[in-house]
N, CA, C and O atoms as a GROMACS GRO file, in nm:
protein
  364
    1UNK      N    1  11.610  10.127  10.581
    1UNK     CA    2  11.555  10.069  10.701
    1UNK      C    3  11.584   9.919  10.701
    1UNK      O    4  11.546   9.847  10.609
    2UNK      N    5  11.656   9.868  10.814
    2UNK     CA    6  11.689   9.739  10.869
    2UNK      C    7  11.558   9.632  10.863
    2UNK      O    8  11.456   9.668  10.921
    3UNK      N    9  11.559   9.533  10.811
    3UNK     CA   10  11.465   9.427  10.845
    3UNK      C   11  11.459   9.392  11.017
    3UNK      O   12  11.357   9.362  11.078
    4UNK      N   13  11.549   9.400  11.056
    4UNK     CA   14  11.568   9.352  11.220
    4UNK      C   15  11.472   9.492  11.316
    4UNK      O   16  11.442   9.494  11.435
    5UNK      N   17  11.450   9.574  11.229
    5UNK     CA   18  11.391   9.713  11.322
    5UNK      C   19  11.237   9.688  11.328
    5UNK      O   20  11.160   9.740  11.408
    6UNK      N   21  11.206   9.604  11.236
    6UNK     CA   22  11.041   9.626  11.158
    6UNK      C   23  10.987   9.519  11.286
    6UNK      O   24  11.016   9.401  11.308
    7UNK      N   25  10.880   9.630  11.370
    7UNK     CA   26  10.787   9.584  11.425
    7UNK      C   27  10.622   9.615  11.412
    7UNK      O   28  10.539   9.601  11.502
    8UNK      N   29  10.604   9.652  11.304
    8UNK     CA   30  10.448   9.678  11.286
    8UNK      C   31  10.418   9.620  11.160
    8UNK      O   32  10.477   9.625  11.052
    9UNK      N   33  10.317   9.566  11.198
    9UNK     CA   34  10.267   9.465  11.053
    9UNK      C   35  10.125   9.530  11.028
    9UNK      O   36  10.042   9.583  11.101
   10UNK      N   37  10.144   9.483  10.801
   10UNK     CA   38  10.056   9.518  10.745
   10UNK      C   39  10.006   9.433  10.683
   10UNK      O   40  10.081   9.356  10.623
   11UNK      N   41   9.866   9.415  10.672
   11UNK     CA   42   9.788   9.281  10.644
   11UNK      C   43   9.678   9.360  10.521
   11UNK      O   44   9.597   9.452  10.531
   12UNK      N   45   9.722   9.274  10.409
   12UNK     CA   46   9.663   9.282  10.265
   12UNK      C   47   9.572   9.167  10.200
   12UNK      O   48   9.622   9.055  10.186
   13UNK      N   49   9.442   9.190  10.161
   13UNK     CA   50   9.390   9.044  10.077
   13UNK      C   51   9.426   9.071   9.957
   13UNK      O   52   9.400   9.181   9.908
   14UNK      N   53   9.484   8.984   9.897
   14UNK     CA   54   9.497   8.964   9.699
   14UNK      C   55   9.449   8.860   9.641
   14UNK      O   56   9.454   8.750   9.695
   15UNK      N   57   9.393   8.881   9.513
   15UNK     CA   58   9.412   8.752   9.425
   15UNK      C   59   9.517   8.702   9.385
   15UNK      O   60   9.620   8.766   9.366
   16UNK      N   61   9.500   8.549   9.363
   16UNK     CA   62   9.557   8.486   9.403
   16UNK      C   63   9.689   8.492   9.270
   16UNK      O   64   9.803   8.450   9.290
   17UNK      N   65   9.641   8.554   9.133
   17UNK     CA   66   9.715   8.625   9.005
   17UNK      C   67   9.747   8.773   9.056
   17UNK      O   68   9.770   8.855   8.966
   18UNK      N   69   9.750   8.807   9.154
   18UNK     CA   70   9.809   8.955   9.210
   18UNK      C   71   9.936   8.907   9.310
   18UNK      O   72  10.053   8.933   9.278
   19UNK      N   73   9.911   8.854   9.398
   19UNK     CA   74   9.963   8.764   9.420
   19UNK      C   75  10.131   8.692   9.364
   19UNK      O   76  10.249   8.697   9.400
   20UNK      N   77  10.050   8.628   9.256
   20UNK     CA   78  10.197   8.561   9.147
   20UNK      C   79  10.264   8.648   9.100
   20UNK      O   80  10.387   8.639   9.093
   21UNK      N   81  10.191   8.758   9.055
   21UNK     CA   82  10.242   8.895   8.963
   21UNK      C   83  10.355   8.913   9.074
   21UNK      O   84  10.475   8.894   9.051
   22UNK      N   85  10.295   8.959   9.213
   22UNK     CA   86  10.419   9.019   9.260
   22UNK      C   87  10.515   8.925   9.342
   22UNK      O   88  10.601   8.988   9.404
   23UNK      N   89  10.519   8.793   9.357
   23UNK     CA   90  10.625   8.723   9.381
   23UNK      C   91  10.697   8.716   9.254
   23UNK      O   92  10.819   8.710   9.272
   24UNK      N   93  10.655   8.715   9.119
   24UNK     CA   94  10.775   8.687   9.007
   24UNK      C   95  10.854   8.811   9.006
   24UNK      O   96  10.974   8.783   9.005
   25UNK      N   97  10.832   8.939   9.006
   25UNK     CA   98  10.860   9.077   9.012
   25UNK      C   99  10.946   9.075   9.154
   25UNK      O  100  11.055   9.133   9.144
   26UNK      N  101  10.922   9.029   9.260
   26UNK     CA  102  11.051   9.033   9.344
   26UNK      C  103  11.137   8.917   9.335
   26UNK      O  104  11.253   8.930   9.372
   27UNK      N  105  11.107   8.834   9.302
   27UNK     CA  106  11.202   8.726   9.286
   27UNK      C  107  11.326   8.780   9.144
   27UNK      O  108  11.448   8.764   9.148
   28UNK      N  109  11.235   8.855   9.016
   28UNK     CA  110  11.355   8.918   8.921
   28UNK      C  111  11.410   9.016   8.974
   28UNK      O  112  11.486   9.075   8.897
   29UNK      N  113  11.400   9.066   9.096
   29UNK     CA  114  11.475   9.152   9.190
   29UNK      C  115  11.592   9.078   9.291
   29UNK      O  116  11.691   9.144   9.324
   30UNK      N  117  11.579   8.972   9.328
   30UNK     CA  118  11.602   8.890   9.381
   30UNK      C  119  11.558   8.941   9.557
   30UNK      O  120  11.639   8.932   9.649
   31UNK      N  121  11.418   8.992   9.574
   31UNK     CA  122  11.355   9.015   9.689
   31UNK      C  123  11.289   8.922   9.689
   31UNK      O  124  11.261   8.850   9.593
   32UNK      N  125  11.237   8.909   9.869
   32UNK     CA  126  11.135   8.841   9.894
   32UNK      C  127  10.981   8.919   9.855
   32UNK      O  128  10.978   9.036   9.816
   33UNK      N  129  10.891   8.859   9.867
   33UNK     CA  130  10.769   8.922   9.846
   33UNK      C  131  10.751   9.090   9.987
   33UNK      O  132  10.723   9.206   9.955
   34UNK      N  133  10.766   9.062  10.063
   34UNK     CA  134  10.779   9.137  10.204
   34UNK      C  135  10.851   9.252  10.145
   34UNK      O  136  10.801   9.363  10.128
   35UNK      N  137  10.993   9.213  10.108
   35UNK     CA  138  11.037   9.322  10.100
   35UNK      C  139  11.032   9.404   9.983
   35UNK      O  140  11.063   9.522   9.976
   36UNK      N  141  10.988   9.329   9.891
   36UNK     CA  142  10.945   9.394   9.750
   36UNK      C  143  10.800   9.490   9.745
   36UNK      O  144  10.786   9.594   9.680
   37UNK      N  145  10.683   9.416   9.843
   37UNK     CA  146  10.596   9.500   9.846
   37UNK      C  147  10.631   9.656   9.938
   37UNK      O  148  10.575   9.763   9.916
   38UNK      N  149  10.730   9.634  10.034
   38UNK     CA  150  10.708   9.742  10.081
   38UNK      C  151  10.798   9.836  10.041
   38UNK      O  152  10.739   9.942  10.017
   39UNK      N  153  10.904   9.842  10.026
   39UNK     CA  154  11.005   9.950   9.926
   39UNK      C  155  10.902   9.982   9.792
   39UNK      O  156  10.945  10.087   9.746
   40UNK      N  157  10.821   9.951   9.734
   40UNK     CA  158  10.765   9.958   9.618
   40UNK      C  159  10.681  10.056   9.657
   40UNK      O  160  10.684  10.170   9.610
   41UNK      N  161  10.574  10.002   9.773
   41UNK     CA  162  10.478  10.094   9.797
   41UNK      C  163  10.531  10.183   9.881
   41UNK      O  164  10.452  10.277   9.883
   42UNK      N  165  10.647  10.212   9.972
   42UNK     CA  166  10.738  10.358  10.005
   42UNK      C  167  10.738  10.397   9.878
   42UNK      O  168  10.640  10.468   9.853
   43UNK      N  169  10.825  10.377   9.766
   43UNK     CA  170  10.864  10.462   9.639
   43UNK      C  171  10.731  10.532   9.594
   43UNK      O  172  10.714  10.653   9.580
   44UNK      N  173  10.638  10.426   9.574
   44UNK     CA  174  10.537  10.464   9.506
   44UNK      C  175  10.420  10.613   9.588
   44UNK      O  176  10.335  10.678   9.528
   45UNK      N  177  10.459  10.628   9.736
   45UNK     CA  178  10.433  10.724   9.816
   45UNK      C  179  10.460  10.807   9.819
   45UNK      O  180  10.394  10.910   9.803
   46UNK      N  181  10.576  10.793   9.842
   46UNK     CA  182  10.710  10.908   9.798
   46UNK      C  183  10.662  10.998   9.672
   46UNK      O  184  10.622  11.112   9.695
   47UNK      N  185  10.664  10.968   9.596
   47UNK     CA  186  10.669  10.996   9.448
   47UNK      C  187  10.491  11.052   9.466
   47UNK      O  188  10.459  11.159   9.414
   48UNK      N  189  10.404  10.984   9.531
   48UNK     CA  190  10.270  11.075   9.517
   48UNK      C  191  10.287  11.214   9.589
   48UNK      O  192  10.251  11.325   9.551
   49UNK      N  193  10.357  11.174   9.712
   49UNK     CA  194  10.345  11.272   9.799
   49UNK      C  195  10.403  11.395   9.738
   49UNK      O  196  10.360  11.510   9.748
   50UNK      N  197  10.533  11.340   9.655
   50UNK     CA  198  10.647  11.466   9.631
   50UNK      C  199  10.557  11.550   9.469
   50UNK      O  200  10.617  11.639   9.410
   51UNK      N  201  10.460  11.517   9.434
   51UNK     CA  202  10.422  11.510   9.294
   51UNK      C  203  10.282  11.594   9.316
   51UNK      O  204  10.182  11.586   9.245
   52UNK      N  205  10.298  11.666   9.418
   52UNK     CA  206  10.134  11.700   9.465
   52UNK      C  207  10.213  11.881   9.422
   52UNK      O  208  10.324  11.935   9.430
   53UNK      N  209  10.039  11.926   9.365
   53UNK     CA  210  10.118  12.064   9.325
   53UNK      C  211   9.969  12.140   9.382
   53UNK      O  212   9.969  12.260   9.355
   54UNK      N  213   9.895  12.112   9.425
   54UNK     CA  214   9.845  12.234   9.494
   54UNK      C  215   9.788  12.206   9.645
   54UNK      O  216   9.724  12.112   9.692
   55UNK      N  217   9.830  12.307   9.691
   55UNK     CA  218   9.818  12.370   9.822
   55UNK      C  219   9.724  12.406   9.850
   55UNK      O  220   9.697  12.486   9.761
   56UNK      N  221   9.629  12.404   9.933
   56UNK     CA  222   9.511  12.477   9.920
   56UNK      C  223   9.512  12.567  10.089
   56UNK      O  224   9.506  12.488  10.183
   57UNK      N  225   9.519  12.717  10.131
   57UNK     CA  226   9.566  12.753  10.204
   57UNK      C  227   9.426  12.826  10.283
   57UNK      O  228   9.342  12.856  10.199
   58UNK      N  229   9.396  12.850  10.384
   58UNK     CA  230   9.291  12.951  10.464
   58UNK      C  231   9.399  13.148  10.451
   58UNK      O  232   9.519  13.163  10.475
   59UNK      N  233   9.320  13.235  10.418
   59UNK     CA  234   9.375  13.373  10.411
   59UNK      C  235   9.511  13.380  10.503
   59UNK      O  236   9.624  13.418  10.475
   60UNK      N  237   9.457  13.331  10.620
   60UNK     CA  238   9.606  13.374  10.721
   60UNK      C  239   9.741  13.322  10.674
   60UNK      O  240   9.850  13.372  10.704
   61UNK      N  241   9.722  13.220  10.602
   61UNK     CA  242   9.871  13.085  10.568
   61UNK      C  243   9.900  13.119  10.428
   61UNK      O  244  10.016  13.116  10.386
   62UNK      N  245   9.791  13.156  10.346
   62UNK     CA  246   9.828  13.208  10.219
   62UNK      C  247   9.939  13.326  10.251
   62UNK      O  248  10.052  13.330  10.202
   63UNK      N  249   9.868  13.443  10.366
   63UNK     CA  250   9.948  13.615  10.378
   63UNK      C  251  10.062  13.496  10.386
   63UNK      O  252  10.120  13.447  10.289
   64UNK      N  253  10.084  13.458  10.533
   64UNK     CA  254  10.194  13.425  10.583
   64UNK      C  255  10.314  13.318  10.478
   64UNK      O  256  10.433  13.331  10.506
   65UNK      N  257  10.288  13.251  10.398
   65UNK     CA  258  10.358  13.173  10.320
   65UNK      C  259  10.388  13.318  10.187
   65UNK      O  260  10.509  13.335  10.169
   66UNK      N  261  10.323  13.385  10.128
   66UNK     CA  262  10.324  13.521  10.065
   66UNK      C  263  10.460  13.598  10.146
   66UNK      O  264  10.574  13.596  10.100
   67UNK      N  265  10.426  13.656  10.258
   67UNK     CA  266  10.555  13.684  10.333
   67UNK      C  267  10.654  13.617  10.323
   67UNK      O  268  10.755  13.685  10.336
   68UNK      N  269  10.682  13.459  10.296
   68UNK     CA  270  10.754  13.418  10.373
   68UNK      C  271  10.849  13.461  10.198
   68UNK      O  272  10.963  13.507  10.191
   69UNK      N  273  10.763  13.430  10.085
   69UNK     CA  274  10.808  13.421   9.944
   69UNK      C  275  10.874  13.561   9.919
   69UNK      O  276  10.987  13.551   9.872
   70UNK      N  277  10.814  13.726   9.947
   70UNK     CA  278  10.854  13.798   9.941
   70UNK      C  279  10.957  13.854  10.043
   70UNK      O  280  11.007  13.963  10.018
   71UNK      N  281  10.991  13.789  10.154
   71UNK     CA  282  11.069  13.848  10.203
   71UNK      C  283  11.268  13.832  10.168
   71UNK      O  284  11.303  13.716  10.192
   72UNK      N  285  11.327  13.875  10.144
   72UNK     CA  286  11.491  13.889  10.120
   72UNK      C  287  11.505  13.746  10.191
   72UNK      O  288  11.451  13.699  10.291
   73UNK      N  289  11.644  13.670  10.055
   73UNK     CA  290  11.678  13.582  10.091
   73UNK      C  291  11.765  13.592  10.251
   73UNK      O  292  11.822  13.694  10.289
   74UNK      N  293  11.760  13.507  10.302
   74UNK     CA  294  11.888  13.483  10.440
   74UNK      C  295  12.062  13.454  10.377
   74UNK      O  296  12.096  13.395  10.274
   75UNK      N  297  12.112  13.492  10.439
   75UNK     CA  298  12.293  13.507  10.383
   75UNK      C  299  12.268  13.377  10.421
   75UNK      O  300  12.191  13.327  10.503
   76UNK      N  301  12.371  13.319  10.320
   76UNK     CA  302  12.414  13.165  10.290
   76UNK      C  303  12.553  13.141  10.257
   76UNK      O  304  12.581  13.058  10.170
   77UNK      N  305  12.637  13.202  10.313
   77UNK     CA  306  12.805  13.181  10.321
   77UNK      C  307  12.814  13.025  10.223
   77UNK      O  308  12.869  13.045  10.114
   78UNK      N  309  12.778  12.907  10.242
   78UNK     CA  310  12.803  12.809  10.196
   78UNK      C  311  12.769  12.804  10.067
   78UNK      O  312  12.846  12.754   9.984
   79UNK      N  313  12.605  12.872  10.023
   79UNK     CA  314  12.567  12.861   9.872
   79UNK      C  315  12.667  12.994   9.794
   79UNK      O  316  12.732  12.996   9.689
   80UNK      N  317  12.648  13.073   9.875
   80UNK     CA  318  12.756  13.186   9.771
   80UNK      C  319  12.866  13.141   9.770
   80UNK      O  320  12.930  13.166   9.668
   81UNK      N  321  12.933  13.061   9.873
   81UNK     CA  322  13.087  12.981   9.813
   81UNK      C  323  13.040  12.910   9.674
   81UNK      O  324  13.089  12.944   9.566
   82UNK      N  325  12.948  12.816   9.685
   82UNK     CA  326  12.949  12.729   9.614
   82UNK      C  327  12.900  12.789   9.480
   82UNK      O  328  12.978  12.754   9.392
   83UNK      N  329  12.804  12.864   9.432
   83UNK     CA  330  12.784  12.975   9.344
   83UNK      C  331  12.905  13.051   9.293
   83UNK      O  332  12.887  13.078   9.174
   84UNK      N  333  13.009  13.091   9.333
   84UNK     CA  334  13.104  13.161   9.295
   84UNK      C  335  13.242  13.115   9.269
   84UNK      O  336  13.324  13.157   9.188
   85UNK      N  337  13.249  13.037   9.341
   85UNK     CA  338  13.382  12.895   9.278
   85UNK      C  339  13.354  12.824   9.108
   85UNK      O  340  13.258  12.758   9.069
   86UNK      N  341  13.448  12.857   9.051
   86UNK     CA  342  13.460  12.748   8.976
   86UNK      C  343  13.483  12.626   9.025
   86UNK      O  344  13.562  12.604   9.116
   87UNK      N  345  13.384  12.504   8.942
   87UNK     CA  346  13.389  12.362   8.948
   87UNK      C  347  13.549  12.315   8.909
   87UNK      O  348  13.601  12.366   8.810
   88UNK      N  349  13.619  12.220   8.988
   88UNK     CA  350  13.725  12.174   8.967
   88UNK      C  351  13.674  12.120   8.808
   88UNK      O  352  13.725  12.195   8.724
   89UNK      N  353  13.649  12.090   8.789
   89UNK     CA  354  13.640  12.028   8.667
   89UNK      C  355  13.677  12.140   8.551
   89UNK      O  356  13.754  12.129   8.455
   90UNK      N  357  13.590  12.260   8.596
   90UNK     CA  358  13.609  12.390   8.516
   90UNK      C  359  13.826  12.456   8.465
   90UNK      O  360  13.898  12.512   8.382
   91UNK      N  361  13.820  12.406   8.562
   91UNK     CA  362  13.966  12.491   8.606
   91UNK      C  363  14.061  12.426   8.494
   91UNK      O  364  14.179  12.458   8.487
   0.00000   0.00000   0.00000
């Protein structure tokens, strides 16, 4: 994401040693504070969001996600190419 796109602002209080912490930490990045806090706290989202392991479902979404697990894969022309080729590297 472009700096020139960013139109919504986020407003944080810190101390004033929270603060220093994270201007020295983007500056050994060679970021500004702005852009260091926010790629950091995307990653750091990212990574909660993707890191979550239970689901908690109502009967109908459990059947239906159950179905969705037991039912026969869909033909995939592209993964069975790619499954059944040897890797150039192999050859």
């Amino acid at each position: 994401m472009e700096n020139q796109n960013r139109n919504i602002t986020i407003n944080i209080r810190a101390h004033q040693a929270q603060r220093d912490l994270i201007d020295l930490a983007a500056e050994a990045l060679g970021k500004n504070r702005s852009d260091f806090m926010l790629e950091t706290a995307c990653r750091e989202a990212q990574a909660i969001l993707l890191d979550r392991r239970l689901f908690v479902l109502d009967d109908e979404k459990f059947q239906e996600f159950m179905a969705i697990l037991d039912a026969p894969p869909s033909v995939n022309e592209n993964l069975r190419q790619l499954l059944t080729e040897k890797a150039p590297w192999d050859e």
